[in-house]
C-alpha positions in Angstrom: 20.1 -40.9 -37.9 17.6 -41.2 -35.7 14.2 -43.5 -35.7 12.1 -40.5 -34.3 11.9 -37.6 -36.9 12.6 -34.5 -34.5 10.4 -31.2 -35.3 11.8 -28.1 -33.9 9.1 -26.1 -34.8 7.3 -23.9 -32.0 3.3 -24.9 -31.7 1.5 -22.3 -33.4 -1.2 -20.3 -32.1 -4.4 -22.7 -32.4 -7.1 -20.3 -34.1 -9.9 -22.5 -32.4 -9.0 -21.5 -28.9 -8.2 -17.3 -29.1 -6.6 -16.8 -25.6 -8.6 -15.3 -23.1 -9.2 -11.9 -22.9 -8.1 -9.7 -19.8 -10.6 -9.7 -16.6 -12.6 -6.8 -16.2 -12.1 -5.1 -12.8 -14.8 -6.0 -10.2 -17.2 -3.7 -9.2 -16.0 -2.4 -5.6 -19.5 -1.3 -3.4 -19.0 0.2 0.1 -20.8 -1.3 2.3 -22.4 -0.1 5.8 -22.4 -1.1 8.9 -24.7 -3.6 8.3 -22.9 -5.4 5.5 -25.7 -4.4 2.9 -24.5 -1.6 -0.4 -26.0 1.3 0.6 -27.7 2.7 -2.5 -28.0 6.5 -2.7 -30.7 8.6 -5.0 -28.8 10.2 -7.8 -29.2 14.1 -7.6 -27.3 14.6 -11.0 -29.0 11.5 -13.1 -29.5 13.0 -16.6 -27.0 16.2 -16.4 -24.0 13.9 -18.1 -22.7 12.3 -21.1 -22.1 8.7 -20.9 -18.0 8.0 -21.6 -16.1 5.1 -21.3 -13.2 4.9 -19.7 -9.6 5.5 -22.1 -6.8 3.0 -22.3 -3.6 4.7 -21.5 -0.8 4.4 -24.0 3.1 4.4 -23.1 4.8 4.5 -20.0 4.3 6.3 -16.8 6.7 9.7 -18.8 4.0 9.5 -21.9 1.6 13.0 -21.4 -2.0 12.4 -20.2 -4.1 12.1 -23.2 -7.0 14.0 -23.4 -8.4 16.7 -21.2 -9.2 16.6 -17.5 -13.2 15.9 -17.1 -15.3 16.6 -14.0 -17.2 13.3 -12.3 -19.8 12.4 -9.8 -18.5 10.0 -6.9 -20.6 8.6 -5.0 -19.2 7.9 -1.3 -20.7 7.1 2.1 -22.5 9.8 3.7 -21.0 11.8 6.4 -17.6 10.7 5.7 -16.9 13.8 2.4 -13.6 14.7 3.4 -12.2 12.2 4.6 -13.0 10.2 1.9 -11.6 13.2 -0.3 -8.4 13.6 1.3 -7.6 9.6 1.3 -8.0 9.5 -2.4 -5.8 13.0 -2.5 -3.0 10.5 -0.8 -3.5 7.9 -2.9 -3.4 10.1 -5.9 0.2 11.3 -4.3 1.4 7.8 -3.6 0.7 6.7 -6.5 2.2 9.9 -8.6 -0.6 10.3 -11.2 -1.3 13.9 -10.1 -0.7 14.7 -13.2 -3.7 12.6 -13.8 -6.0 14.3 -11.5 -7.3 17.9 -10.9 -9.0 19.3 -7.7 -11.4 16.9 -5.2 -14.0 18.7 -4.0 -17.0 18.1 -1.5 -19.6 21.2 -2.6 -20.4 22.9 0.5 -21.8 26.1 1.0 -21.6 28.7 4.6 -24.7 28.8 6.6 -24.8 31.4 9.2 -26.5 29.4 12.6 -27.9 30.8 16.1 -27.4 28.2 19.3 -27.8 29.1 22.5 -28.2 32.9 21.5 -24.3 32.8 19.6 -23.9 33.4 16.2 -21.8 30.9 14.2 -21.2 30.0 10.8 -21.1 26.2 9.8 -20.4 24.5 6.2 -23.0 22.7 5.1 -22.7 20.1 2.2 -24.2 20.9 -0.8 -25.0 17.3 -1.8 -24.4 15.2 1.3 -23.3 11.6 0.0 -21.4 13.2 -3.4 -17.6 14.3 -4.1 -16.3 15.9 -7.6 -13.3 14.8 -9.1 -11.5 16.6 -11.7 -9.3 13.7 -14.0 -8.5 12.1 -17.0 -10.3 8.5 -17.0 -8.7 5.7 -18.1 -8.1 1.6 -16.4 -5.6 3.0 -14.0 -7.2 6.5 -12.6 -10.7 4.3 -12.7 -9.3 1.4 -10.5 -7.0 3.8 -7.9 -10.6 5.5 -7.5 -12.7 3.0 -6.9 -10.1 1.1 -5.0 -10.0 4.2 -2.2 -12.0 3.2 0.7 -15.4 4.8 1.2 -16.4 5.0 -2.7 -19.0 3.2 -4.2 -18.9 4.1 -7.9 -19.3 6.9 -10.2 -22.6 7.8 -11.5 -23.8 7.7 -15.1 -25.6 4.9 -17.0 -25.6 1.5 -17.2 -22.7 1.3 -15.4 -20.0 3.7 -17.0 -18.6 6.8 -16.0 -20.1 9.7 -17.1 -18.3 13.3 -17.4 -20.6 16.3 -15.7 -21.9 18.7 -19.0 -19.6 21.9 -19.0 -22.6 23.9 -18.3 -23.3 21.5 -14.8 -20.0 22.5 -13.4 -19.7 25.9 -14.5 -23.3 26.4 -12.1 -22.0 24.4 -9.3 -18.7 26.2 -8.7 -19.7 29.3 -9.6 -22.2 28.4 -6.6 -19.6 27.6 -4.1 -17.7 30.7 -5.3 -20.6 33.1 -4.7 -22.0 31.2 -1.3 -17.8 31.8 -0.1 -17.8 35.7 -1.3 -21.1 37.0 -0.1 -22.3 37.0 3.4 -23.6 33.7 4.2 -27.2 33.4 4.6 -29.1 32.5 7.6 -30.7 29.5 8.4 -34.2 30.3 9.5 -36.9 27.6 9.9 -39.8 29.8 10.2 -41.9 31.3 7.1 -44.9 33.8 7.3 -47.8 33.3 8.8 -46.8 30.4 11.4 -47.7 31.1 15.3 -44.5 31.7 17.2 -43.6 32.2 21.5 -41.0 34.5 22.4 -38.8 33.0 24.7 -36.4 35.7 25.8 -36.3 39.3 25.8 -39.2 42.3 26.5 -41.9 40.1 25.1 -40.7 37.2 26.9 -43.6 34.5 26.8 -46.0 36.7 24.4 -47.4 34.8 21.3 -47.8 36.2 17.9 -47.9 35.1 14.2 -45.0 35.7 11.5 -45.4 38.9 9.3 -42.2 38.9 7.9 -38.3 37.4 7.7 -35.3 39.5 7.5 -32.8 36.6 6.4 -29.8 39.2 5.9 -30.1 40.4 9.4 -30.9 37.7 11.5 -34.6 39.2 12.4 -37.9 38.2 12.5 -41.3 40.4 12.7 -44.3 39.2 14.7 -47.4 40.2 15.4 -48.5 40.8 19.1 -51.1 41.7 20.5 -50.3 44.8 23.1 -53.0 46.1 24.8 -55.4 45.0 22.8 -54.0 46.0 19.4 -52.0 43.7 16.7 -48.4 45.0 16.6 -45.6 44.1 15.0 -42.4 43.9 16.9 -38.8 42.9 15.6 -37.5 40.2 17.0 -33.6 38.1 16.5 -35.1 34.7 15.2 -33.0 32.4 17.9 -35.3 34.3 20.7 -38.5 32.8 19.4 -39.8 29.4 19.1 -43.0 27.5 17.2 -45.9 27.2 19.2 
């Protein structure tokens, strides 16, 4: 028999020191090309409900839990899609689609004149802003902020916040209806500014804006012929502010 007594018992757990609890994930900020965050003005602060994100349960065959949710991204400015379509691969790549819904970059037609042709351009809705449609939980909110070009999503104090139903009902239903009708014209004049005509009959004759016919492309000004005020139609890309 041995001097030594021998205890084969396994140490317990020592209450005094709990082990330590998991890391959060880092915050992950874009920077520009200057190395400072770039911190954008938040067009949607106040339309959402603050949520936290949900801790998925099972394996990668359990069902999503819950329901998909619309959020705010923000992301470097003129870089939308590209941003969009590199989280789109990542969302492949990774395959949680069944995670994720539609990424969108609002954007809405805009009929343009240059150089006397007619062209029609998309123009972002809310430059610096994607929607994603998903279910939020630790792995859908790391693979998002992990994608390069996102800075975070918006809500408050630092949590995700979903869009309010009746937020992204407007908003599509805007993107539907800017898509389905004709688009509009972009027109920087308004009534009452003074205007030169730089091409046409009136070529170099001044006037003043009566009216704008947005659907048409047309602009009325007042000249003065022959020594009365009269208003002459004119298409808006053949006159310029004086």
């Amino acid at each position: 028999m041995s001097d030594h007594p021998h205890d084969d018992t396994a140490p317990e757990h020592d209450p005094a020191h709990p082990a330590p609890a998991n890391e959060p994930v880092p915050t992950v900020v874009e920077n520009d090309d200057d190395g400072v965050a770039a911190e954008i003005d938040d067009p949607f602060a106040g339309s959402s409900e603050d949520a936290k994100p949900v801790a998925m349960a099972g394996d990668d065959d359990d069902e999503p839990i819950g329901e998909r949710q619309w959020y705010i991204l923000k992301v470097q400015s003129n870089r939308e899609d590209s941003i969009r379509e590199a989280l789109q691969r990542r969302i492949s790549m990774q395959g949680m689609d069944k995670w994720f819904g539609e990424v969108i970059v609002p954007k809405e037609q805009v009929t343009e004149f240059k150089s006397g042709k007619k062209r029609v351009v998309s123009r972002k809705l809310y430059p610096g802003y994607i929607l994603v449609n998903m279910i939020l939980n630790d792995e859908t909110w790391y693979l998002v902020r992990e994608t390069g070009g996102i800075g975070d999503f918006t809500g408050s104090a630092g949590r995700p916040a979903p869009m309010l139903p009746q937020d992204v009902a407007k908003l599509l239903n805007k993107a539907e209806e800017k898509t389905a009708e004709s688009p509009r014209l972009k027109i920087n004049f308004k009534k009452g500014d003074r205007v030169k005509i730089n091409d046409g009959t009136f070529e170099n004759f001044e006037g003043e804006v009566e009216a704008i016919d947005e659907a048409n492309g047309r602009v009325t000004v007042m000249l003065s012929i022959f020594g009365r005020s009269t208003p002459v139609d004119i298409e808006y890309w053949q006159i310029e502010s004086v």
